[in-house]
HTML snippet that shows the backbone in 3Dmol.js (N, CA, C, O; Angstrom):
<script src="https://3Dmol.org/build/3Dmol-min.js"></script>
<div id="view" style="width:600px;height:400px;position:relative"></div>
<script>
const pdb = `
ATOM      1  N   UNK A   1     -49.285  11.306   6.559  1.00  0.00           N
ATOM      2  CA  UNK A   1     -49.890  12.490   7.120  1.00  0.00           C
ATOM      3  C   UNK A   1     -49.031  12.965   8.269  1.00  0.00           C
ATOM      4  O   UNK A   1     -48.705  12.224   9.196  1.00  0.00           O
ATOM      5  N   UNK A   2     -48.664  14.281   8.164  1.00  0.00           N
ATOM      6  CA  UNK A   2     -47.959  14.830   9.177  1.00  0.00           C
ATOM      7  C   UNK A   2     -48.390  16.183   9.894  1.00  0.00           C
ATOM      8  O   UNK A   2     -48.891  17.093   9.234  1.00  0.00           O
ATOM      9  N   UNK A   3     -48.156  16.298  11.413  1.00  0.00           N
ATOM     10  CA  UNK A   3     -48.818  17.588  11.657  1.00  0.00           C
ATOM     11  C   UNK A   3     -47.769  18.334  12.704  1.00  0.00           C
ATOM     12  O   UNK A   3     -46.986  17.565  13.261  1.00  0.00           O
ATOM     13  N   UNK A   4     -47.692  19.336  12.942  1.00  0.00           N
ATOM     14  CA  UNK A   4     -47.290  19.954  13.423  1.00  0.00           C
ATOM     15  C   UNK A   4     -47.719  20.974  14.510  1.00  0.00           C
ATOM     16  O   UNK A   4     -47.689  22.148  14.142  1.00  0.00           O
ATOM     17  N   UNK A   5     -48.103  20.737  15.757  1.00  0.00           N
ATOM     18  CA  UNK A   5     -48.576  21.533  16.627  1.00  0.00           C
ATOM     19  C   UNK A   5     -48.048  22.340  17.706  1.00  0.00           C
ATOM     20  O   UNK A   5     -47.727  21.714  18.716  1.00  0.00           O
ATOM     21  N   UNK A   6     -47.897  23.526  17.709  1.00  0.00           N
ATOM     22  CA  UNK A   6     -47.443  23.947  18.480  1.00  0.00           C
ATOM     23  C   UNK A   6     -48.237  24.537  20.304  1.00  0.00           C
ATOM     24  O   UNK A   6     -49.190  25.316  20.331  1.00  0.00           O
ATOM     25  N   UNK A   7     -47.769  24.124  21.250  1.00  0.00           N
ATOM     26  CA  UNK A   7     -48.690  24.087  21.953  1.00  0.00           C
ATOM     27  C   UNK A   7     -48.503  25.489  23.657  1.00  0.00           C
ATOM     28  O   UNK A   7     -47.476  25.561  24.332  1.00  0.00           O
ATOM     29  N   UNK A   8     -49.214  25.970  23.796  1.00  0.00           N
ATOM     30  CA  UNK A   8     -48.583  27.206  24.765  1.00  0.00           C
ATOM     31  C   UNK A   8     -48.248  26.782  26.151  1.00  0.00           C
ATOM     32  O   UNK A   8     -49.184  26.385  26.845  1.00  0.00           O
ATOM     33  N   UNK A   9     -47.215  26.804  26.587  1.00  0.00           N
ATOM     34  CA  UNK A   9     -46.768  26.710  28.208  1.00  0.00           C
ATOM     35  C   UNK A   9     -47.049  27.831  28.755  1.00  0.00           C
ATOM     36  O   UNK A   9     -47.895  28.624  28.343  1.00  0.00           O
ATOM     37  N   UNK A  10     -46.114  28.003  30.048  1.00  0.00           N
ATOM     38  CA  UNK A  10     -46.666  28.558  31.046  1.00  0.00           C
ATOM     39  C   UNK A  10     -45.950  30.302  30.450  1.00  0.00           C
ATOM     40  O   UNK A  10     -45.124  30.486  29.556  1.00  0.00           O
ATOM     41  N   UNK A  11     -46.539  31.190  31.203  1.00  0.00           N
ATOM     42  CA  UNK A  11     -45.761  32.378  30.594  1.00  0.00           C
ATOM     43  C   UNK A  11     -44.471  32.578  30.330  1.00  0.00           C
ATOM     44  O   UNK A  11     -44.183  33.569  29.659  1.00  0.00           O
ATOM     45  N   UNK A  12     -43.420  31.691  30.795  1.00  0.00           N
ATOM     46  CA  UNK A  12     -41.932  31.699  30.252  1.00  0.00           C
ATOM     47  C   UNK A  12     -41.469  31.603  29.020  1.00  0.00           C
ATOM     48  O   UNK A  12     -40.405  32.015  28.557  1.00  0.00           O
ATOM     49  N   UNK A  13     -42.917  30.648  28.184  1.00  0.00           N
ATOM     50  CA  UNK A  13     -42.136  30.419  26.667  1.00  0.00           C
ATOM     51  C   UNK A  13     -43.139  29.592  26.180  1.00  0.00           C
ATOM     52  O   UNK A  13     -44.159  29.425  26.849  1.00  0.00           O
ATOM     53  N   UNK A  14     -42.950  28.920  24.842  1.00  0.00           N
ATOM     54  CA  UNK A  14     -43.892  27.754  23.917  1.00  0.00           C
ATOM     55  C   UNK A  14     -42.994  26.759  24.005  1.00  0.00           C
ATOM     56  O   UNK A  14     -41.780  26.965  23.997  1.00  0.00           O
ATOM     57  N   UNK A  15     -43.763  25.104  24.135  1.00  0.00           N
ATOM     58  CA  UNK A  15     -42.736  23.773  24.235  1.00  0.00           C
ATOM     59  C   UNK A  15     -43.566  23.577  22.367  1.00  0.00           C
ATOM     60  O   UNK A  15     -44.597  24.120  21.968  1.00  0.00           O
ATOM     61  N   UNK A  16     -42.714  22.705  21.662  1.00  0.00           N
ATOM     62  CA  UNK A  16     -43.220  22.412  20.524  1.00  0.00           C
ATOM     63  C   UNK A  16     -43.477  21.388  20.091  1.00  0.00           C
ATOM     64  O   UNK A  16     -42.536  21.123  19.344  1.00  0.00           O
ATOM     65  N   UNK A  17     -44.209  20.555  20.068  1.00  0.00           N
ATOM     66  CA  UNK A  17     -44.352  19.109  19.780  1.00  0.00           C
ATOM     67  C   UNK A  17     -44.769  18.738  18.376  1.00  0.00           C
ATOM     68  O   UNK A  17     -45.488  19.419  17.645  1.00  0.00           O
ATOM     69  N   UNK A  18     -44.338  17.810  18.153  1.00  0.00           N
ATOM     70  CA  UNK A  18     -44.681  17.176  16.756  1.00  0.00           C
ATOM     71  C   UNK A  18     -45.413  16.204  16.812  1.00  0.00           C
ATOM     72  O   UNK A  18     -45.401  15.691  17.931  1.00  0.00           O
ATOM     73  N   UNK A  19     -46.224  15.589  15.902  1.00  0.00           N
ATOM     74  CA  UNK A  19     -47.013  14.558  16.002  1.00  0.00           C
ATOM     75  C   UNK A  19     -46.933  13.578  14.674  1.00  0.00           C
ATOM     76  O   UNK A  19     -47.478  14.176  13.746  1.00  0.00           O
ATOM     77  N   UNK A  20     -46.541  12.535  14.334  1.00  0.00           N
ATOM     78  CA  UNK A  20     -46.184  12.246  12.975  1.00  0.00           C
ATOM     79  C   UNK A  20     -47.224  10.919  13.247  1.00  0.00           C
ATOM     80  O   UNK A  20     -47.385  10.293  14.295  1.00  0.00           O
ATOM     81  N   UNK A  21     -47.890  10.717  11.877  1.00  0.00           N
ATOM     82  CA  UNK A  21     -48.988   9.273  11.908  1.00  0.00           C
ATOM     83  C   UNK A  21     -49.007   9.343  10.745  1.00  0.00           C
ATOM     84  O   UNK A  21     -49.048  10.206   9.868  1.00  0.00           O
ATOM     85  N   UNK A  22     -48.925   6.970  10.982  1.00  0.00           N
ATOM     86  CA  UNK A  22     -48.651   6.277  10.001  1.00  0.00           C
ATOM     87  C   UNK A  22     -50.103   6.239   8.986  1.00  0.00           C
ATOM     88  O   UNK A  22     -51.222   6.752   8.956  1.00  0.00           O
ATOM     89  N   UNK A  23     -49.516   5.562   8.437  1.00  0.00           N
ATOM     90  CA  UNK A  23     -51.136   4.657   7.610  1.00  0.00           C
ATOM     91  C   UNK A  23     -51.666   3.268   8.386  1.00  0.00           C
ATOM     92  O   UNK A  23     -52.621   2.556   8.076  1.00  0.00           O
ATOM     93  N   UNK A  24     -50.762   3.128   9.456  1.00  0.00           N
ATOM     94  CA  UNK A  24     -51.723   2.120   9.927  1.00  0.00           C
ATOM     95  C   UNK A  24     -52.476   2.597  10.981  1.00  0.00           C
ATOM     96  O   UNK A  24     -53.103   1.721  11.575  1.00  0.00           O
ATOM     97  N   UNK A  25     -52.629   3.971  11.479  1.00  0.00           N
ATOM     98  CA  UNK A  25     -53.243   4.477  12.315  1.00  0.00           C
ATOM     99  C   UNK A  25     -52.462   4.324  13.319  1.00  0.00           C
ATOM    100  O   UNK A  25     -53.101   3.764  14.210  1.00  0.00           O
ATOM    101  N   UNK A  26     -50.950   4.625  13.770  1.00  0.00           N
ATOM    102  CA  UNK A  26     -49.727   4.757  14.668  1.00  0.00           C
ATOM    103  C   UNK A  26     -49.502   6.109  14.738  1.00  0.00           C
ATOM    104  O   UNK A  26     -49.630   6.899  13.803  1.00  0.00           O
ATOM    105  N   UNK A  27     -49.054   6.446  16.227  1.00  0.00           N
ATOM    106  CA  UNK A  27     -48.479   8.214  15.993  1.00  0.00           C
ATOM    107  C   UNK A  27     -47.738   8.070  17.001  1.00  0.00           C
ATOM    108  O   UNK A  27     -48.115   7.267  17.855  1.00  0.00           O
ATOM    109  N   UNK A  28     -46.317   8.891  17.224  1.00  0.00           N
ATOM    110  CA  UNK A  28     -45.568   9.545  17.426  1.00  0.00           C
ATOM    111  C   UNK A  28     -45.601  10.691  17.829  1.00  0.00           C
ATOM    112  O   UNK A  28     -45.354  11.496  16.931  1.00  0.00           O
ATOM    113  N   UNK A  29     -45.892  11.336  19.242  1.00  0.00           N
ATOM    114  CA  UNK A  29     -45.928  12.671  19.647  1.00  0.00           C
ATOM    115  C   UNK A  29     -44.228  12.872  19.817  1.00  0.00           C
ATOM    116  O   UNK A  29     -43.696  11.955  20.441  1.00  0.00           O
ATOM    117  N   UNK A  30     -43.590  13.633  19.481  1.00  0.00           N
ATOM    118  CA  UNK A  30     -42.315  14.192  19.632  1.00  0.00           C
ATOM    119  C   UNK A  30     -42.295  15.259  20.970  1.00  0.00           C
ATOM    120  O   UNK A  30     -42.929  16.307  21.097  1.00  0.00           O
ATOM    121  N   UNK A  31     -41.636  14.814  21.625  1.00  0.00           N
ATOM    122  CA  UNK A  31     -40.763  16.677  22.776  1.00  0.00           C
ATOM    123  C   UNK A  31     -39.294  16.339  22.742  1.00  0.00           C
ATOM    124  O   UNK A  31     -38.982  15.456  23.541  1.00  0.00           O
ATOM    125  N   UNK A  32     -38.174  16.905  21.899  1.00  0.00           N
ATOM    126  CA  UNK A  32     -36.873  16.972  22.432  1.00  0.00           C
ATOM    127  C   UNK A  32     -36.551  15.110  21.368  1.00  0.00           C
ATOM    128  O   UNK A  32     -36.888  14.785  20.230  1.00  0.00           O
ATOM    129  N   UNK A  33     -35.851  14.411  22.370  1.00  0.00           N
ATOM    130  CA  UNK A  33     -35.699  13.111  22.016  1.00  0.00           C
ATOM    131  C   UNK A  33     -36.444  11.915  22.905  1.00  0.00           C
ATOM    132  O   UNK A  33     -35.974  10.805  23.155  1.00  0.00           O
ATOM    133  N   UNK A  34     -37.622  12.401  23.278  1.00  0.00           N
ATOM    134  CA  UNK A  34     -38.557  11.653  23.930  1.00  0.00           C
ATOM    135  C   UNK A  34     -39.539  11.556  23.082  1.00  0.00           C
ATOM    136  O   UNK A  34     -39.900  12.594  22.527  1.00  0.00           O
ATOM    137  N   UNK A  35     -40.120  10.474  22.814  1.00  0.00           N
ATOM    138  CA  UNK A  35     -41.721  10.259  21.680  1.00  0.00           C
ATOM    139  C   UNK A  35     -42.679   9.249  22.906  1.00  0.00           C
ATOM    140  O   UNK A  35     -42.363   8.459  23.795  1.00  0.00           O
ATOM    141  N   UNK A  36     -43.723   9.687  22.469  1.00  0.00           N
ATOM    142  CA  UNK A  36     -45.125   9.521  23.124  1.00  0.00           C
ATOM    143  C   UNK A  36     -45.378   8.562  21.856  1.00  0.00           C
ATOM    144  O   UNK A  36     -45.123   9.026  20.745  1.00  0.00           O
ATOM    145  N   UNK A  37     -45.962   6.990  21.987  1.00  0.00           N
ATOM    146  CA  UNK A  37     -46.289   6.492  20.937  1.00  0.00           C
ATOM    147  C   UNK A  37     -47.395   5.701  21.184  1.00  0.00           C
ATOM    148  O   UNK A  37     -47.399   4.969  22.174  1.00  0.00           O
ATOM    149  N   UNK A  38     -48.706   5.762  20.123  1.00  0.00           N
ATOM    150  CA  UNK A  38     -49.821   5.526  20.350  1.00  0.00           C
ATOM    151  C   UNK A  38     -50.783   4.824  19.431  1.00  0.00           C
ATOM    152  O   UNK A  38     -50.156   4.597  18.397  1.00  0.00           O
ATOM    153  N   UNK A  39     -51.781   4.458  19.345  1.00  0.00           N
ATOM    154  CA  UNK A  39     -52.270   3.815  18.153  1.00  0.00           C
ATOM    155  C   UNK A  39     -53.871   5.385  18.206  1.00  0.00           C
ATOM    156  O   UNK A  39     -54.114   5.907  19.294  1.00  0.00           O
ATOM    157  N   UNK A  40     -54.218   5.576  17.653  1.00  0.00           N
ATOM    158  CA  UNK A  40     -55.260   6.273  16.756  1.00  0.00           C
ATOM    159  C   UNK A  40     -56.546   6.112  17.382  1.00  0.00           C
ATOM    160  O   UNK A  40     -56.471   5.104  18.085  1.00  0.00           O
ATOM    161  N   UNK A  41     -57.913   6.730  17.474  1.00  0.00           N
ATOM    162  CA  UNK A  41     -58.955   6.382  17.748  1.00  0.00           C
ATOM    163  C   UNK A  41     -59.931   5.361  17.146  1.00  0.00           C
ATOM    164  O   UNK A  41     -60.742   4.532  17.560  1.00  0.00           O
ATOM    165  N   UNK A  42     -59.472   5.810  15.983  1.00  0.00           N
ATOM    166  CA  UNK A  42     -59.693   4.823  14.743  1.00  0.00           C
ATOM    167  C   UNK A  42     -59.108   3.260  15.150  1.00  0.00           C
ATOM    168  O   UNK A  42     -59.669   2.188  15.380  1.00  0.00           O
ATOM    169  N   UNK A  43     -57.979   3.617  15.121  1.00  0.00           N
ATOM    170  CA  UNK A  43     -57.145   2.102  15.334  1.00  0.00           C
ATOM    171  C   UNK A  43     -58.117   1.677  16.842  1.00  0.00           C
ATOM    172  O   UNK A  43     -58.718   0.603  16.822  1.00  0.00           O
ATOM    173  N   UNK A  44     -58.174   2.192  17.565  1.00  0.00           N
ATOM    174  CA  UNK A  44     -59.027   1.287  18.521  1.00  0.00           C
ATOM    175  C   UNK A  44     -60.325   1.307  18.925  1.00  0.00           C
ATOM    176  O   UNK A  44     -60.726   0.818  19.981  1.00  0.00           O
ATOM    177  N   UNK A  45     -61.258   2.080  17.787  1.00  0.00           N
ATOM    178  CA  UNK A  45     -62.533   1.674  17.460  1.00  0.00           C
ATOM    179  C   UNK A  45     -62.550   0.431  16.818  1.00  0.00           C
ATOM    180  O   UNK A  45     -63.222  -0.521  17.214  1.00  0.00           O
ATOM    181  N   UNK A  46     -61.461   0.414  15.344  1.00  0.00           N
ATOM    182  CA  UNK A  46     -61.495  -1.144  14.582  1.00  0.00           C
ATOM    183  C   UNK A  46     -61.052  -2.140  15.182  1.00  0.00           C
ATOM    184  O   UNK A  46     -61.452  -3.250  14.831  1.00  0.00           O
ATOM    185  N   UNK A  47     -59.940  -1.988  16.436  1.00  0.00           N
ATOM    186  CA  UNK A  47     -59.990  -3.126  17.102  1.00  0.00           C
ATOM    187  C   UNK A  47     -60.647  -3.881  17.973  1.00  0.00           C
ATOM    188  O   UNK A  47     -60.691  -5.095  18.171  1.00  0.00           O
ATOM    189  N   UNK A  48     -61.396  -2.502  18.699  1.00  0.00           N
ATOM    190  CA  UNK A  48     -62.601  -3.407  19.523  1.00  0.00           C
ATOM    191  C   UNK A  48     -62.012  -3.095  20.950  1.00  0.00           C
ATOM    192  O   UNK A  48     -61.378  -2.108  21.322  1.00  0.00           O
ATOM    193  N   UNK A  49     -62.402  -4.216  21.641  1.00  0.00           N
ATOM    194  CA  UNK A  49     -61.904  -4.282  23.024  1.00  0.00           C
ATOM    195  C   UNK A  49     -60.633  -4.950  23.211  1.00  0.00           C
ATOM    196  O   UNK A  49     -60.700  -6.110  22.802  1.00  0.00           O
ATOM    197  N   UNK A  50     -59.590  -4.666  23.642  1.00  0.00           N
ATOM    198  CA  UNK A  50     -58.068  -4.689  23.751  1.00  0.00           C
ATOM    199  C   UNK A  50     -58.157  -5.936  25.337  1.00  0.00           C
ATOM    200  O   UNK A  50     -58.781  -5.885  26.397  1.00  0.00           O
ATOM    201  N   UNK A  51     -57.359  -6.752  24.845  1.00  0.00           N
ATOM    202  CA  UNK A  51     -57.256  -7.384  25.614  1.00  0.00           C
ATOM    203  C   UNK A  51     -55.704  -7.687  26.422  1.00  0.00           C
ATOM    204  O   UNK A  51     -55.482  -8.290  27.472  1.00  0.00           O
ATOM    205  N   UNK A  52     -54.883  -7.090  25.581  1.00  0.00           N
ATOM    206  CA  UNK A  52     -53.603  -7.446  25.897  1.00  0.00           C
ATOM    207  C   UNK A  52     -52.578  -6.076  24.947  1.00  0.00           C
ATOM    208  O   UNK A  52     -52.873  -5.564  23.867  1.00  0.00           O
ATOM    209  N   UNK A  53     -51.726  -5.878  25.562  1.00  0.00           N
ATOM    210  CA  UNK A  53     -50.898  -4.825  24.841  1.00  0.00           C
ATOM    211  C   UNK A  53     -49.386  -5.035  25.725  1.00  0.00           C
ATOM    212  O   UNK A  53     -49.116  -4.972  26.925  1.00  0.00           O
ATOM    213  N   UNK A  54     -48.816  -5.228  24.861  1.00  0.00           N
ATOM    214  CA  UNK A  54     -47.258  -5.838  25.440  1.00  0.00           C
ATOM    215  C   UNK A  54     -46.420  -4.346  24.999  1.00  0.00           C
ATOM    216  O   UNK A  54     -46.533  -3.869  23.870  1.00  0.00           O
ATOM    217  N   UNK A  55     -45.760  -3.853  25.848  1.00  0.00           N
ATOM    218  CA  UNK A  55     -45.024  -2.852  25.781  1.00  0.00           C
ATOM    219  C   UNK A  55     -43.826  -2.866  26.163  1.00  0.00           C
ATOM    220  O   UNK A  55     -43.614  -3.494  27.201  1.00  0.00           O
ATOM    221  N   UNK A  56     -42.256  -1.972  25.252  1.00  0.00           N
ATOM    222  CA  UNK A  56     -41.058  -2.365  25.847  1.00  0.00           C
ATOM    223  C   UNK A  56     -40.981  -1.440  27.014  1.00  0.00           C
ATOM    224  O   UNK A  56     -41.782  -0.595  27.416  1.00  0.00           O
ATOM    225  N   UNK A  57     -39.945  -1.771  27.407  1.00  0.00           N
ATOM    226  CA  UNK A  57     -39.279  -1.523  28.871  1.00  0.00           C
ATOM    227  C   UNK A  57     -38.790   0.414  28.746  1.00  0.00           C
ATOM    228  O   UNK A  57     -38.362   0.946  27.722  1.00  0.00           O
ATOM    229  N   UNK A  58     -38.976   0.964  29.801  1.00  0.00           N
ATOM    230  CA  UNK A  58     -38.484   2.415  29.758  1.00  0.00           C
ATOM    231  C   UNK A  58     -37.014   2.137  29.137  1.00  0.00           C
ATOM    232  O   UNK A  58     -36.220   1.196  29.127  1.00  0.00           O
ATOM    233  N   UNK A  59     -37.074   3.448  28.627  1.00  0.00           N
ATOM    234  CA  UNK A  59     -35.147   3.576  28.035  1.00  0.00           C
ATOM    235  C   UNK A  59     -35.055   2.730  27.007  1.00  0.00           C
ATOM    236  O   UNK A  59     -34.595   3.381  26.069  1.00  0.00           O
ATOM    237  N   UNK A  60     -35.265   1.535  26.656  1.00  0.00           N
ATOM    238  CA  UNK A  60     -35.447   0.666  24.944  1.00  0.00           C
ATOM    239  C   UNK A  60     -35.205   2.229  23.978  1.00  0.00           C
ATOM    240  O   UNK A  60     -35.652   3.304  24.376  1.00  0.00           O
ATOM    241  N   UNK A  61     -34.668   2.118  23.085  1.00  0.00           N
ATOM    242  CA  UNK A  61     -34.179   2.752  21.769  1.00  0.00           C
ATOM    243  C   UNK A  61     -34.437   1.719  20.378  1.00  0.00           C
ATOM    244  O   UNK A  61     -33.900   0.630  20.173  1.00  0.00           O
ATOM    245  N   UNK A  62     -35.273   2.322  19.650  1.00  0.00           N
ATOM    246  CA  UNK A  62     -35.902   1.516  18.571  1.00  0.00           C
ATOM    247  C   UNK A  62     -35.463   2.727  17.160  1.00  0.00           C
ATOM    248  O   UNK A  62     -35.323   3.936  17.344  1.00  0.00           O
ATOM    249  N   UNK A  63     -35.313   2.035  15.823  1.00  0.00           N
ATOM    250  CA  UNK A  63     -35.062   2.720  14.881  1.00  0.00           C
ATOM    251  C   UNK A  63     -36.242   2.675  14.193  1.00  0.00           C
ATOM    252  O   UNK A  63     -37.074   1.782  14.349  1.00  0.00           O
ATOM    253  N   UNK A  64     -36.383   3.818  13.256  1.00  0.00           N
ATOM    254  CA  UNK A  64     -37.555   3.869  12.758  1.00  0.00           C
ATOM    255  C   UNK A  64     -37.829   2.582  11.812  1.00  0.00           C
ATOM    256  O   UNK A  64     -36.864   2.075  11.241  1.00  0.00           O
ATOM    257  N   UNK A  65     -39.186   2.021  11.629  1.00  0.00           N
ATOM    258  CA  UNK A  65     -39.456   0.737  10.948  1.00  0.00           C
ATOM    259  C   UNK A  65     -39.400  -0.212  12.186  1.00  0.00           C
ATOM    260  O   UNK A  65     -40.246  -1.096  12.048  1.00  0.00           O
ATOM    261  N   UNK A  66     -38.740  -0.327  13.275  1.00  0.00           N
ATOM    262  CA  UNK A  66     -38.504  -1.028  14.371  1.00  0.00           C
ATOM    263  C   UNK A  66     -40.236  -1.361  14.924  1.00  0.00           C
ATOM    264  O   UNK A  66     -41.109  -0.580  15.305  1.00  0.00           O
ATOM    265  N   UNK A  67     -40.236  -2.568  14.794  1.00  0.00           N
ATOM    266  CA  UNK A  67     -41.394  -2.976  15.898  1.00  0.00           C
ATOM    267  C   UNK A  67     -41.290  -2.899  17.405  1.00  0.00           C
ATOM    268  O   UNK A  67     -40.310  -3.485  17.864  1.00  0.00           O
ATOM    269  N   UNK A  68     -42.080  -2.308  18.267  1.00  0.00           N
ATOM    270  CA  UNK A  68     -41.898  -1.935  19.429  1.00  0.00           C
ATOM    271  C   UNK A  68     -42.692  -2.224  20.474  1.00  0.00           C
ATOM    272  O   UNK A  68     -42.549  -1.911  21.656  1.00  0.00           O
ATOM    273  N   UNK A  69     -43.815  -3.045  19.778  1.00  0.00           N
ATOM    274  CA  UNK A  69     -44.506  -3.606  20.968  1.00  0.00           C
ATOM    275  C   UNK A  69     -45.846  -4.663  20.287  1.00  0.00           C
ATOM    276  O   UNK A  69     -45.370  -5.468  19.487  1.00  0.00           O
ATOM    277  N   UNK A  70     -46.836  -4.753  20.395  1.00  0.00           N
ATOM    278  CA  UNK A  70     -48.066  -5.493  20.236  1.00  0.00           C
ATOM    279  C   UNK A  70     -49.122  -4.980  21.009  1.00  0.00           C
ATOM    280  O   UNK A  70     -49.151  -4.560  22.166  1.00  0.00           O
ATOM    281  N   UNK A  71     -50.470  -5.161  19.652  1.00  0.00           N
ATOM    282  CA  UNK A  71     -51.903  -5.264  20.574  1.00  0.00           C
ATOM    283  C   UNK A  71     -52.788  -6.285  20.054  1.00  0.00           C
ATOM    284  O   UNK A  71     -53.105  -6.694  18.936  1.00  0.00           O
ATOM    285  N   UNK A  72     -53.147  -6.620  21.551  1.00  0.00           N
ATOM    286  CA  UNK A  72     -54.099  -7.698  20.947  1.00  0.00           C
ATOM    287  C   UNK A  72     -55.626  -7.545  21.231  1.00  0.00           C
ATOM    288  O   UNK A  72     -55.932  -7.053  22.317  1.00  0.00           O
ATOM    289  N   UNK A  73     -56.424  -7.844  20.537  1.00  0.00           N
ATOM    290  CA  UNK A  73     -57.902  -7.455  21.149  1.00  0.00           C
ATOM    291  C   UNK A  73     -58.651  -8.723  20.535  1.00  0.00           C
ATOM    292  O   UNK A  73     -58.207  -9.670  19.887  1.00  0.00           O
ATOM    293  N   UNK A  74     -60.060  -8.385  21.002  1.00  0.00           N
ATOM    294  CA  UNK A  74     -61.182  -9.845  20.636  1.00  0.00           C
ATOM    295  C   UNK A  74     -61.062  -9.646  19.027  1.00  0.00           C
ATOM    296  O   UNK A  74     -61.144 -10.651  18.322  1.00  0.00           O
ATOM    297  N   UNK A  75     -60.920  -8.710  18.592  1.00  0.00           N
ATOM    298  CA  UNK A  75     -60.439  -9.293  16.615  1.00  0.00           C
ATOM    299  C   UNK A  75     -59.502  -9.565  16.079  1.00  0.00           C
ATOM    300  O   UNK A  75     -59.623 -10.217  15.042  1.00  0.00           O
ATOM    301  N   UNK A  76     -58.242  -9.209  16.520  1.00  0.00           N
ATOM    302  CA  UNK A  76     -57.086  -9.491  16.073  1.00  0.00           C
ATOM    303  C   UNK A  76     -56.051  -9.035  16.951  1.00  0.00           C
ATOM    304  O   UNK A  76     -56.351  -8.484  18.011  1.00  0.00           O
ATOM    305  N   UNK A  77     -54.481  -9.270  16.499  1.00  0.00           N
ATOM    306  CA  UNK A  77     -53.605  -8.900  17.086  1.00  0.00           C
ATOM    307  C   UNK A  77     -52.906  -8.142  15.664  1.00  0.00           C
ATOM    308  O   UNK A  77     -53.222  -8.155  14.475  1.00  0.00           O
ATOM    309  N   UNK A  78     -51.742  -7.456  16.487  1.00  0.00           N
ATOM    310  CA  UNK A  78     -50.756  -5.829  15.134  1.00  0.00           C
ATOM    311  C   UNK A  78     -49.796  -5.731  16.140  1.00  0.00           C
ATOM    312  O   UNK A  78     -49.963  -5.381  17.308  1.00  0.00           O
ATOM    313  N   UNK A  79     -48.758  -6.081  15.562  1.00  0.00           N
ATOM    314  CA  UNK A  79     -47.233  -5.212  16.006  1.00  0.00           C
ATOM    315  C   UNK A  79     -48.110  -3.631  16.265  1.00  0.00           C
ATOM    316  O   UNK A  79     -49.208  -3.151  15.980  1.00  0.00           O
ATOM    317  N   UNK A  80     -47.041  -3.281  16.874  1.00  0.00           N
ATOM    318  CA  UNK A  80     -46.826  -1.725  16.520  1.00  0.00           C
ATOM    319  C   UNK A  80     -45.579  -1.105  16.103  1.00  0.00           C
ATOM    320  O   UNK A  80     -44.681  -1.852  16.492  1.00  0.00           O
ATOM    321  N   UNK A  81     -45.099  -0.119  15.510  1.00  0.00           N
ATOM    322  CA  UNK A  81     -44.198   0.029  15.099  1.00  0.00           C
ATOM    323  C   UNK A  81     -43.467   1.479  15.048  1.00  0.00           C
ATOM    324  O   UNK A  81     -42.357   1.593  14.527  1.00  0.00           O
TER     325      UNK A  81
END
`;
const viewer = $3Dmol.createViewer("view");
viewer.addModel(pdb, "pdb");
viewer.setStyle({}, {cartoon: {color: "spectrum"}});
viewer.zoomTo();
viewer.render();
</script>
């Protein structure tokens, strides 16, 4: 599933962001070559209460398929990717 939103700035112009989500309930907000990366509402209704979430370091560069961090909650733990 892919979406495409375009979103309005200030009167100078439109910034355009993309939003791309997996099937495991992962998304990717796009601006430029910066991504916003997140797990789903879904993904953290089914997980419950989060107890731990390990995240890499600013500036890290990951290829797509690349695992990039972990969550863990009172039901389970999931890469993220």
């Amino acid at each position: 599933l892919r979406a495409k939103v375009a979103v309005p700035a200030s009167s100078v112009g439109t910034l355009r962001f993309s939003s791309h989500f997996t099937a495991a309930h992962e998304y990717a907000k796009t601006d430029g070559k910066i991504a916003t990366c997140g797990i789903t509402d879904f993904a953290q209704a089914a997980l419950g209460d989060i107890v731990f979430v390990d995240l890499p370091e600013v500036g890290d560069e990951f290829e797509k398929g690349d695992s990039f961090g972990s969550v863990e909650s009172v039901k389970a733990a999931s890469d993220v990717y």
